[in-house]
C-alpha positions as CSV (number, residue, x, y, z in Angstrom):
1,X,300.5,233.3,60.2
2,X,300.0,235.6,63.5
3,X,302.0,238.7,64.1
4,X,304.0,238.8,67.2
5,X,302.4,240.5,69.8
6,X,304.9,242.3,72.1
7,X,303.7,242.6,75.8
8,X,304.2,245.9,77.9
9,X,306.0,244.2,80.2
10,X,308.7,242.4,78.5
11,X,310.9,244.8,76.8
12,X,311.0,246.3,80.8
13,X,311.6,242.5,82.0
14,X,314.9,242.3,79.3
15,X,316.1,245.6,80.6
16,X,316.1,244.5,84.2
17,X,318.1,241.3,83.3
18,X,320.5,243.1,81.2
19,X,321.2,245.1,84.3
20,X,322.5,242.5,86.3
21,X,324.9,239.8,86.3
22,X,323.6,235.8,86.4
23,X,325.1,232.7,85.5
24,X,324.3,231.3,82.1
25,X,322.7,227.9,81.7
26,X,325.2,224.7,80.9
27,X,325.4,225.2,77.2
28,X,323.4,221.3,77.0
29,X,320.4,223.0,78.6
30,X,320.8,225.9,76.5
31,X,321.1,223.8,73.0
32,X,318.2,221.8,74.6
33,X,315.9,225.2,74.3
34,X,317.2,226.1,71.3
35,X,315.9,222.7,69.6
36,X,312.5,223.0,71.8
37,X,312.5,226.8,70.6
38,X,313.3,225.2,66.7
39,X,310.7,222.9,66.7
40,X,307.7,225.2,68.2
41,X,308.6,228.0,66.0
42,X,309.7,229.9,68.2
43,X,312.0,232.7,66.0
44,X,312.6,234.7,69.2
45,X,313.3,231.9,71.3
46,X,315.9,230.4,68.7
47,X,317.6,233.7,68.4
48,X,318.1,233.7,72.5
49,X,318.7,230.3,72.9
50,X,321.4,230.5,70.1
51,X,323.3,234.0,71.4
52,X,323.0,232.4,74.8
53,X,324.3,229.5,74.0
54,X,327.3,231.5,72.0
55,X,327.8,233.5,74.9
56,X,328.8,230.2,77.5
57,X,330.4,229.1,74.7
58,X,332.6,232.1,74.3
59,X,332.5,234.6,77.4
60,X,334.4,237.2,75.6
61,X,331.6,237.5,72.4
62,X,329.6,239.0,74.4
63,X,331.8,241.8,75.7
């Protein structure tokens, strides 16, 4: 099993989105990635896909 390599540029790529305001994905799409995300592995990916997919769900969870 391979250790996740974190890149120098995506932890600064995360903050810049945090920082401003865009529309969330239908929550299909976002349910769609979170299978995709399931199936390659993908425990990063799942976690997103799932709190993003909370968040359309429920605007006010993430506030």
């Amino acid at each position: 099993m391979s250790d996740l390599v974190r890149r120098p540029t995506e932890r600064a790529a995360l903050r810049a989105v945090c920082r401003s305001a865009r529309p969330l994905p239908s929550i299909p799409a976002l349910m769609a990635a979170l299978l995709d995300a399931n199936e390659r592995r993908d425990r990063e990916g799942v976690c997103l896909a799932a709190h993003r997919a909370v968040r359309a769900a429920a605007p006010e969870v993430g506030e």
